[in-house]
N, C-alpha and C positions, 0 to 999 in steps of 0.2 A: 166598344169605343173605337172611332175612327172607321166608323166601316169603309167609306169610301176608300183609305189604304189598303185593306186587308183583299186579299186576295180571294178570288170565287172559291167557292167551297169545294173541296178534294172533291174529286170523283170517287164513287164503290171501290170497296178495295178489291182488291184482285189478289189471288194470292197465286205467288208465283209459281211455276210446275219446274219451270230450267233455271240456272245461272244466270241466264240471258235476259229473260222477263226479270230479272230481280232489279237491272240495269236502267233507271229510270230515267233514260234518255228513246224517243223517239226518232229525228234527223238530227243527222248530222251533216253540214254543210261543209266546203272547200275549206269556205273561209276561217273557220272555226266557228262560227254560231252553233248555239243547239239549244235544240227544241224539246220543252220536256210539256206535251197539250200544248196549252195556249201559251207559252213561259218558255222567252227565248233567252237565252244566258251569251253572254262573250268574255273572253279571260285575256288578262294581260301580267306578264309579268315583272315585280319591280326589284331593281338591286337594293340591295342594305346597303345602310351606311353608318358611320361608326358613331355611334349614338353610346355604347359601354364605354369609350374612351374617349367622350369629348368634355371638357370642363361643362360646370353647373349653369355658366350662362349660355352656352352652346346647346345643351341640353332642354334648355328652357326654349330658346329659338326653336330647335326640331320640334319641342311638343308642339309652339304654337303653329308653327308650320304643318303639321300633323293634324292640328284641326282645322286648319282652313280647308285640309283635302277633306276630308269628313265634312265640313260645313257646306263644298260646291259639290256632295255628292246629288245627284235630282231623286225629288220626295217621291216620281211615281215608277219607282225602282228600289230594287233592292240589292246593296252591296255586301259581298262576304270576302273578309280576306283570311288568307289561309295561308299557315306555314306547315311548310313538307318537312320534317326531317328526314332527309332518302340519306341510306349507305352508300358510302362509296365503296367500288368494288375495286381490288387489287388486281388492277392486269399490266401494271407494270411489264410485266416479262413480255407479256405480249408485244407491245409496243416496242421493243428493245433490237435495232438492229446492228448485226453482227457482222463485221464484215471477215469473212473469210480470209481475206490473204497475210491477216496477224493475229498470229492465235494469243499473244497477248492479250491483246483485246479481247477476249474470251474469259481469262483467269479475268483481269480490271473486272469486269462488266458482270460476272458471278458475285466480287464484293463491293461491287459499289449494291447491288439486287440487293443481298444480305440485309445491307445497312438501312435501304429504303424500307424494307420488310421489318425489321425491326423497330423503323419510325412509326408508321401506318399501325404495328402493333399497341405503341404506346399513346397514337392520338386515338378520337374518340371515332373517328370515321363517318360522321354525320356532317353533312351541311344543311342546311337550311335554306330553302327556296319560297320565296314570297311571292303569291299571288294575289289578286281582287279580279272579283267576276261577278260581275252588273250583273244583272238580270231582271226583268221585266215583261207584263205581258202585253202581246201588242196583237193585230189582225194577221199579218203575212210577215214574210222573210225581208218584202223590199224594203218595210215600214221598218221593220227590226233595223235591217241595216242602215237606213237612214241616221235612227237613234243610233246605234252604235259607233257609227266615222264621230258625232259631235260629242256624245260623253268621252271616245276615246281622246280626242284634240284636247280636251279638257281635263281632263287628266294625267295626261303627259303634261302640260304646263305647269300645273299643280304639282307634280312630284318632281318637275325637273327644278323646281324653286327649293328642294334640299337635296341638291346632285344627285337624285335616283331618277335612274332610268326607265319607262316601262316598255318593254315588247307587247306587242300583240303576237297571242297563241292561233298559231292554225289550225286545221283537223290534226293532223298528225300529231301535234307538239300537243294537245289536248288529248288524245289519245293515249300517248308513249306516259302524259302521267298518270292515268289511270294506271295502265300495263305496269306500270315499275311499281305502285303502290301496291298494285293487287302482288304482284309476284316478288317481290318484295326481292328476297339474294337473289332467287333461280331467274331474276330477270336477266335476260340477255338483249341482243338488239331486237330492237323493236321493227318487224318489217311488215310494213302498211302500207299499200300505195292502193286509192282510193278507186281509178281505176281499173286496176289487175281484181279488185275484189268483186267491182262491180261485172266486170268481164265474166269472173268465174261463177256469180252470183251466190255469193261469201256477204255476210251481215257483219258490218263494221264490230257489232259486238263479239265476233267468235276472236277475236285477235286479242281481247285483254287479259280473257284467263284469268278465273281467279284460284290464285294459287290455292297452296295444303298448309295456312296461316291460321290460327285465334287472334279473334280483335275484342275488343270492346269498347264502348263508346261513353264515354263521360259527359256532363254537363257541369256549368256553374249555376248551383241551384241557389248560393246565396251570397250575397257581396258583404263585405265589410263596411262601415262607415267613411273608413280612409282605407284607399288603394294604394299598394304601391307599384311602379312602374316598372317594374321587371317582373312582373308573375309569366308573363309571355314567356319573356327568357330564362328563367327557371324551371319551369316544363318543358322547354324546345332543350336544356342544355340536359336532362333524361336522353344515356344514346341508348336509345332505341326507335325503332321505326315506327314514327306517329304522323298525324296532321290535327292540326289545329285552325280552327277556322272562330272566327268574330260575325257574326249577319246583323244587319247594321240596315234599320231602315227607315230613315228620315221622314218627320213629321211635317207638314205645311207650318210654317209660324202663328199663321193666321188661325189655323184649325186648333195648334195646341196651346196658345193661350184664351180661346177660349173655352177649353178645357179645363186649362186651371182654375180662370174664373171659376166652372163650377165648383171644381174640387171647395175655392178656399171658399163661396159662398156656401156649400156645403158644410163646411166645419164652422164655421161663423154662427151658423143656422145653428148648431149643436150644443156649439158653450153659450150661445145666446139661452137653447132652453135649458141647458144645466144651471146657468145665473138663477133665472125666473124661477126653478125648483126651488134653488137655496134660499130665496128670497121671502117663498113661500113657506118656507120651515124658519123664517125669522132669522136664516145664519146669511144676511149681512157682508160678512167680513172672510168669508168661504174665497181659498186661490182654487185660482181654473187648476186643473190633474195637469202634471206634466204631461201625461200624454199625449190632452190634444194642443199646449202650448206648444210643445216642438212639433204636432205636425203641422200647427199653423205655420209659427217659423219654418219649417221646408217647405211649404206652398211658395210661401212668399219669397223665399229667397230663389226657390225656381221659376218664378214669375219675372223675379229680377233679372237673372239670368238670361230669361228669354227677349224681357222688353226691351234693356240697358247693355248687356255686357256680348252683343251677338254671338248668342248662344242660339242652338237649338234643338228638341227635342227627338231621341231616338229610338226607336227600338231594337232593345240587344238580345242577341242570345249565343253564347259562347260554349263550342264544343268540342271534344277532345277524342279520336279514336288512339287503338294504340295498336302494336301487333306483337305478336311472340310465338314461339316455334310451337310450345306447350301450352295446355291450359294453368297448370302448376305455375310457369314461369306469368303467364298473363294475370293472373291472381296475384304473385309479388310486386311485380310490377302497379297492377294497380291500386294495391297498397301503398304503394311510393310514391305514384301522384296524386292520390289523395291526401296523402303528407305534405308532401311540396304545401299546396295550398292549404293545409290548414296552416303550416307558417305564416301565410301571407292573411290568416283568418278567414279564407275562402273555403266555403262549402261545396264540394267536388261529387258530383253521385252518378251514381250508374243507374242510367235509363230501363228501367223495368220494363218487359214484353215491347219496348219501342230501338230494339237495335237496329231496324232494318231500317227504318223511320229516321234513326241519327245518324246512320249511315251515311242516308242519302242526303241527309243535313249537311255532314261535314266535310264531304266531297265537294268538291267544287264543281256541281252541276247546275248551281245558279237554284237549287230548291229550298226550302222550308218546311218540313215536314212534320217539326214537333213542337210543341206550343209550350217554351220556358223564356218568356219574353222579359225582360227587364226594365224599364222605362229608366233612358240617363240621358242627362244634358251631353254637347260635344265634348266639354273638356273629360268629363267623367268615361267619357266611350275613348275619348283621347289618350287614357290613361291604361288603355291595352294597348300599348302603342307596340309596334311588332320590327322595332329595328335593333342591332345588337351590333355587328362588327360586319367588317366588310370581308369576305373571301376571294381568295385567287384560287384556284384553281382550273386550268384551263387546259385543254386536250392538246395533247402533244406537249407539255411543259415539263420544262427541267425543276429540281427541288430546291428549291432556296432558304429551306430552314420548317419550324412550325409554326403556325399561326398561335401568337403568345394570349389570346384571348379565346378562340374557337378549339385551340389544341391538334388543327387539321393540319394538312400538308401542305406546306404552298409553293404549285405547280404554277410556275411563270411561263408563256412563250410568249417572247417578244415581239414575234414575228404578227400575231396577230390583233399589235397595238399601232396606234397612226404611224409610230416611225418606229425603231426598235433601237433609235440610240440612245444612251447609259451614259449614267455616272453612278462608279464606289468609292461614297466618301468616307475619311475617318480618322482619328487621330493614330500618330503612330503604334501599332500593338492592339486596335480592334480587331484587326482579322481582314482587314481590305485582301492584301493579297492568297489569303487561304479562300475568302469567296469567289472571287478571282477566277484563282486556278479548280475550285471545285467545279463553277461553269465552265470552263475554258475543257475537264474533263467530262462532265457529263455531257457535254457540245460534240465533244469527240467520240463518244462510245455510245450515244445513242441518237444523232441526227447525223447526217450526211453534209454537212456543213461544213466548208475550207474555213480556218483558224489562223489569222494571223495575231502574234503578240509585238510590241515592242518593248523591249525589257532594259530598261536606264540600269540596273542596280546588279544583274544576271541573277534573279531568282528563278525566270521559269525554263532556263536549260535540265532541269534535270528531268519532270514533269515531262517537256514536250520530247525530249530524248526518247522516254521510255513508253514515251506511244509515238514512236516512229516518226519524228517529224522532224523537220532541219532547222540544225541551230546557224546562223548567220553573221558570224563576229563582221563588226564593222570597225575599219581601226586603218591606220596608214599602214600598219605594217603587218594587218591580217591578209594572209594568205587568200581569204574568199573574197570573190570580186564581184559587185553587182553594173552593170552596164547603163549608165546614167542616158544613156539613148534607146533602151530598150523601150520598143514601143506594141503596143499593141492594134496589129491594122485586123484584126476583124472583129470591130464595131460594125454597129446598126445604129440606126434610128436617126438621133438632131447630132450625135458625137463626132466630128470628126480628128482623128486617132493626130495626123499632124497640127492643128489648131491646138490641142491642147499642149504636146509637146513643142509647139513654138510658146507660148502662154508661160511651158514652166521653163523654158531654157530665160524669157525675158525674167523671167523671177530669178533664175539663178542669178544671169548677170546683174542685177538690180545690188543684189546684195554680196557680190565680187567690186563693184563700183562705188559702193557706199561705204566700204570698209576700205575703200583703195586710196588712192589717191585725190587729191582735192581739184585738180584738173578735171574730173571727170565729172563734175557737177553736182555729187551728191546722188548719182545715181543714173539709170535708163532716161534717155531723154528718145523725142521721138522719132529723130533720125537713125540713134541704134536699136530704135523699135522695130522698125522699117529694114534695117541689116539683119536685124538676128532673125528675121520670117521668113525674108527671101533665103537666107542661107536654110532655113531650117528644111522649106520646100526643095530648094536645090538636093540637100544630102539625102531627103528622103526619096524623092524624085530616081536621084541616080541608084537607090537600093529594091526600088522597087520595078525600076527599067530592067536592071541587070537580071534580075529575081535570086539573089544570092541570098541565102542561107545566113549570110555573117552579116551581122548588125552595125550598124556606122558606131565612130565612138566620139567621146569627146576631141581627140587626136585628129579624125577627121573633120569634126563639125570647126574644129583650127582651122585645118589647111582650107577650108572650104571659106573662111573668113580672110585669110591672106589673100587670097585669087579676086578678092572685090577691089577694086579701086578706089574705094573711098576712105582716109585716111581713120576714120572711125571704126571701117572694121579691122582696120590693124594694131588700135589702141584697144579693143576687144578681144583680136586674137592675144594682145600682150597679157591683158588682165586675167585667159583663162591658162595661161600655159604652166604656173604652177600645178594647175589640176588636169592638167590635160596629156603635159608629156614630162613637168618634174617631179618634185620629189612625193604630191603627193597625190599620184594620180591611181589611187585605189578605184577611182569611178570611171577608167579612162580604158578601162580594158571589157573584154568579153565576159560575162558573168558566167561564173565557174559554180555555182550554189543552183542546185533546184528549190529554184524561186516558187516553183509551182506546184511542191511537196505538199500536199492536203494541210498539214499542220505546220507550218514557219512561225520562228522564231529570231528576232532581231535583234544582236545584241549591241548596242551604244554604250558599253561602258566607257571603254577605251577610241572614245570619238572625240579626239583632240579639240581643242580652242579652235585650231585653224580650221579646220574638215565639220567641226560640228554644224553649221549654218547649212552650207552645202550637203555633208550627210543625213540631215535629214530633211530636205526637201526631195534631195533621190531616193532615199528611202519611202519616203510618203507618196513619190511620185509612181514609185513600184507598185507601192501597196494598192493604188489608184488604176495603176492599169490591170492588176488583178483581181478587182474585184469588177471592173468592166465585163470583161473576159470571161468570169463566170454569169455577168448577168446574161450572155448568150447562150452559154449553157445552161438555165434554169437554177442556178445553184445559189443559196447565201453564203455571205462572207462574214465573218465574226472576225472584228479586229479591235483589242485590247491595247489600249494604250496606256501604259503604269506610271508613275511620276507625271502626270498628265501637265501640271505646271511648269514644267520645264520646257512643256513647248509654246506656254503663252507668252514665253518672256522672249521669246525669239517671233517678231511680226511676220515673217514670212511662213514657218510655221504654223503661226497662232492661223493666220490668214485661209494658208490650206486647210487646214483640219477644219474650218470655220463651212471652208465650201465644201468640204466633204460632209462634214454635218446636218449641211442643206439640202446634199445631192444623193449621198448613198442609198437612200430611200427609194429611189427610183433605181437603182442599180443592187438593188436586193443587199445591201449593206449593213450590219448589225455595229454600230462604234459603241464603246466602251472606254470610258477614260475614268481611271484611276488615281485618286488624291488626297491631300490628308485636308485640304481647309476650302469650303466653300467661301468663304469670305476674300479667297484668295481670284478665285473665279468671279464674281461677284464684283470687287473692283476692275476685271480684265472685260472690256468692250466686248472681244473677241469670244472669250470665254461665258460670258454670261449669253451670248447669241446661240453658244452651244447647248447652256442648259436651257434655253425657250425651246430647243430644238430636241428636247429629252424626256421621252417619257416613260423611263425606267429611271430611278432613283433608289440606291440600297445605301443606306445611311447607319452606319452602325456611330461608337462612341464618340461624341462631337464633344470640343473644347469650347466654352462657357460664349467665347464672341459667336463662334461657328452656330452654337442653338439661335443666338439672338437671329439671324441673319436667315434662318432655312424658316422659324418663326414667321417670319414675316413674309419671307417667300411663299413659302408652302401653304399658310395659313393652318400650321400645328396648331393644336390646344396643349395647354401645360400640361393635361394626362397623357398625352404622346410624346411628350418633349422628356418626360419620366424615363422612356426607354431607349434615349440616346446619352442620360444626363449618368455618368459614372457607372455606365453598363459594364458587364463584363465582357471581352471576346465572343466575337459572334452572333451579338443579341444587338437589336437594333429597331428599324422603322423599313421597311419596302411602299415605294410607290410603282405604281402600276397604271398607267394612264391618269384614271383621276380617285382610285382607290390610296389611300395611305394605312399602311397594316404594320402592327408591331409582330417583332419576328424572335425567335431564338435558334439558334443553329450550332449546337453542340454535336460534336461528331467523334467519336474515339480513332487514334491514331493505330491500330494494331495493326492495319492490313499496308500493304506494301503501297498501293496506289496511293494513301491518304498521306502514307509519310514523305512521299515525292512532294506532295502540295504542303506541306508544316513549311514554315519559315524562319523556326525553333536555331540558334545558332546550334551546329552540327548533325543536324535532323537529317541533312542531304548529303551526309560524307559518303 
């Protein structure tokens, strides 16, 4: 049937002598093509997406979407998709640096290991990697390539219409999965460079190694009448290290209905002469055998299918290897997934004298090598559907809890999403400030990353205390002084260090004028626009002439305002001189605090009515020049904002943080803002610019408006909204660029480091 799909007939077997001849790949190209004969294969790979936890109608969209990719796959090719379950391997410790000059940080960084070690032990340690690999036979490489730039265009479309992503695989990334498959723990890095091999005249295949592994290889040798939709995921959620692959190879429309034709003329032809028999025996009144009534009815109803309901005809064949260190253990084990599936009433069997043959099936080498073919409409092929939940896991990422559906570890880093700035939202007693401070620690004991907080409530003095970091009271009558002219002149690039400081001094006095007096017009007009630049250029002018060491202060940028003749800047110098040289001129002096401590800590509790407008625009405006500062040095800046709504209700605030949210992206910037009610955000102009501007979201337990409101923002389904609605501490939703995962994050308080971060009354006495 079908010859013209069916591929030229194998060549003589060969029976292999090496490891190597067993490897039925031929070339392998840069690009990642490869050649196995005439049968050129190309691989890409797709993210998951949360198909276990989206509502029934959500679910239904994905499947239909799921077969539309299926339905544009092209009929003169053949597609396999295939899930890796690969181990993850624990090298934490590796990655973990130490900085010598606090041995503190030493004892921390042993229990925070501890803790992560005993996470990893209690997850399952498997992820799940999704691949599809075309494959087709064609004349040469150029032709291949041709075909493959326009099936790849077309499948990216195609999957990016249920937010999944695909890469294309290169030699290498084609390679390293073979390498890690074959070698399964004893993998280590994979090093190939294409090359050096060729140089040394080294065969791409000596680099995969196949490890000292038992595998075995499965098939489904018979379906049920009704599938159910997670048989995928019930095999893949077995930890141990398997792949599973689907080959999938679309029929012409044209060619398989008139197949059916025959089929149903066929059976037509059958009960017609079973009639004429009974007929003949006088029996009349004789019913057609159920037998051939229902397989008329399946002709036809896959006729229908075909003609009316755009369907189309496939051929399946779905295969299982597995691995285990023993043959005893590979024997239990496949005892267990042949379990699995007789749950689901699927018949599961082990390929007799054809393992080499399924092997090379279920590899993702673009072959076909064993003949258990299935005949299913799209929806029915549709119904291996191969998506489950989405994973974070990302190199170099800190731990933010466990994946409440996968049971994995979820490894965040910020740094390599569009922007890295945050929001942790939650109702009071979720656990916002213990997640907080748990980043705010692992930030400090395992990246090299300056840490600033600003702490409205002084929760995290104790925490950044005891990893060496400077706490900063801000207050009229705090001893520590920050220097509201402290500027930072070595900038690069479009920055220039006095434009900005004139920029924030017109801000200061904007909201020194607006609270003042009514003469003053309600604010900066543009003649004191015009005063407060030239002066600002003036003060800085003469500190940079001089090349003194001592930074101007607000006292000077006064005097420097009296000396103009225009009676506006003496209504300027009047309006700053509370802050400047009376009573509360905390900002008016030389800063006494190492501002520039790796880990600072701000505290505004005790930031009166009068000073709070002005303290934290100098505050913000510190925070602004330090993380300039570092983007000259190469360095990120992580800066935690707590009470985060405290600063939208003040415009001038709301307004900075607004630009910082825009700008620190390009100044290696990591914001964080901390709050209990997105709805509160959400009505604020300012504040909603910041979450467009946010692609970290860790959401723990939300009060009943706050679900309605992230709902609709977020586009949650009610089965995620499940894990924000009356959660306990610590458990919640993480967004991640455009992944959304549900989380749990339980962590025992026994070690020293963790009880610094409790926010328990008396937890920090």
């Amino acid at each position: 049937m079908f010859k013209r799909t069916k591929r030229t007939k194998k060549a003589k077997r060969k029976i292999p002598k090496t490891v190597q001849q067993s490897i039925p790949v031929d070339v392998i190209y840069k690009d990642g093509i490869i050649q196995s004969g005439r049968i050129f294969s190309k691989m890409w790979r797709f993210s998951d997406i949360n198909y276990e936890v989206a509502s029934n109608a959500e679910q239904e969209e994905m499947f239909l979407a799921h077969s539309a990719i299926l339905n544009g796959l092209p009929t003169d090719a053949t597609a396999k998709i295939s899930i890796f379950n690969r181990k993850i391997q624990n090298n934490t410790s590796e990655k973990i640096i130490v900085p010598v000059s606090d041995e503190r940080y030493k004892k921390y960084i042993k229990e925070l290991e501890e803790l992560l070690s005993d996470k990893m032990a209690e997850s399952n340690n498997i992820v799940h990697e999704k691949y599809i690999t075309i494959s087709a036979e064609k004349k040469n490489i150029k032709e291949a390539r041709t075909y493959f730039a326009r099936v790849g265009s077309d499948l990216a479309a195609d999957f990016a219409k249920i937010s999944s992503q695909i890469t294309e695989l290169g030699y290498k990334e084609r390679l390293r999965l073979y390498y890690e498959f074959f070698r399964g723990d004893e993998a280590g890095e994979f090093d190939f460079d294409l090359k050096r091999a060729m140089a040394r005249g080294a065969h791409f295949k000596d680099y995969i190694q196949i490890g000292d592994k038992y595998a075995r290889v499965l098939f489904l040798k018979e379906y049920p009448s009704f599938l159910k939709d997670d048989l995928l995921s019930q095999l893949t959620d077995f930890s141990r290290s398997m792949m599973v692959s689907v080959d999938i190879q679309p029929i012409p429309t044209d060619e398989a209905v008139k197949e059916i034709q025959k089929k149903l003329l066929a059976i037509e032809t059958d009960i017609t002469k079973w009639q004429q028999k009974q007929n003949m025996n006088n029996n009349f009144s004789a019913t057609i055998p159920y037998e051939m009534e229902q397989m008329r009815s399946e002709i036809k109803e896959f006729m229908d299918d075909l003609t009316t309901r755009d369907q189309r005809m496939m051929f399946v064949t779905m295969t299982l290897v597995h691995l285990a260190d023993s043959l005893a253990e590979l024997d239990n084990d496949t005892e267990t997934l042949l379990s699995i599936g007789r749950k689901d009433l699927c018949n599961l069997a082990v390929l007799n004298f054809q393992q080499e043959d399924g092997l090379n099936t279920v590899l993702p080498y673009g072959l076909m090598e064993i003949d258990a073919v299935r005949t299913l409409t799209t929806e029915s092929t549709a119904v291996l559907i191969p998506y489950k939940t989405q994973e974070i896991i990302d190199d170099g990422g800190l731990y933010y809890g466990i994946n409440a559906i996968s049971h994995n570890l979820l490894m965040c880093n910020r740094k390599l999403l569009l922007n890295g700035n945050g929001f942790i939202i939650g109702v009071s007693g979720s656990g916002k400030s213990f997640a907080s401070k748990m980043e705010i620690a692992m930030a400090a004991l395992f990246t090299n990353d300056d840490i600033i907080v600003v702490d409205p409530e002084r929760e995290y003095a104790p925490l950044v205390s005891n990893l060496g970091g400077e706490v900063i009271k801000l207050s009229a009558s705090s001893p520590n002084h920050i220097n509201a002219m402290d500027i930072n002149a070595d900038m690069s690039g479009e920055d220039n260090p006095i434009s900005i400081k004139s920029e924030f001094l017109i801000s200061l006095f904007d909201q020194l004028l607006k609270n003042g007096d009514a003469r003053f017009g309600g604010g900066v007009g543009a003649k004191d626009r015009s005063i407060i630049d030239r002066c600002t250029i003036n003060v800085y002018g003469n500190y940079f002439n001089s090349k003194s060491d001592i930074m101007p202060t607000l006292a000077d940028f006064r005097e420097e305002l009296l000396r103009q003749p225009e009676q506006e800047a003496h209504d300027l110098a009047l309006s700053l001189e509370l802050f400047a040289t009376g009573s509360l001129d905390a900002f008016s002096h030389q800063s006494n605090v190492n501002v520039n401590n790796r880990i600072a800590c701000y505290d505004i509790l005790e930031l009166g009515d009068q000073m709070k407008s002005i303290g934290l625009l100098i505050m913000l405006d510190n925070i602004m020049n330090r993380v300039m500062a570092n983007r000259k040095k190469g360095k990120y800046t992580r800066v935690y904002i707590d009470e985060a709504h405290l600063f939208f209700k003040n415009p001038y605030s709301a307004e900075f943080l607004l630009k910082a949210w825009k700008r620190f992206r390009k100044y290696g910037g990591l914001l964080t803002g901390i709050t209990q009610n997105i709805e509160d955000c959400l009505k604020n102009d300012t504040a909603r610019g910041m979450l467009a501007n946010s692609e970290f979201l860790l959401m723990l337990n939300q009060s009943p408006s706050d679900r309605i409101e992230l709902a609709g923002l977020l586009s949650i389904s009610e089965t995620q909204m499940g894990y924000i609605t009356n959660a306990p501490a610590g458990h919640g939703l993480i967004k991640v660029g455009g992944s959304i995962v549900p989380f749990a994050n339980d962590f025992r308080t026994d070690t020293q480091l963790l009880k610094w971060m409790s926010t328990s009354p008396g937890s920090n006495a």
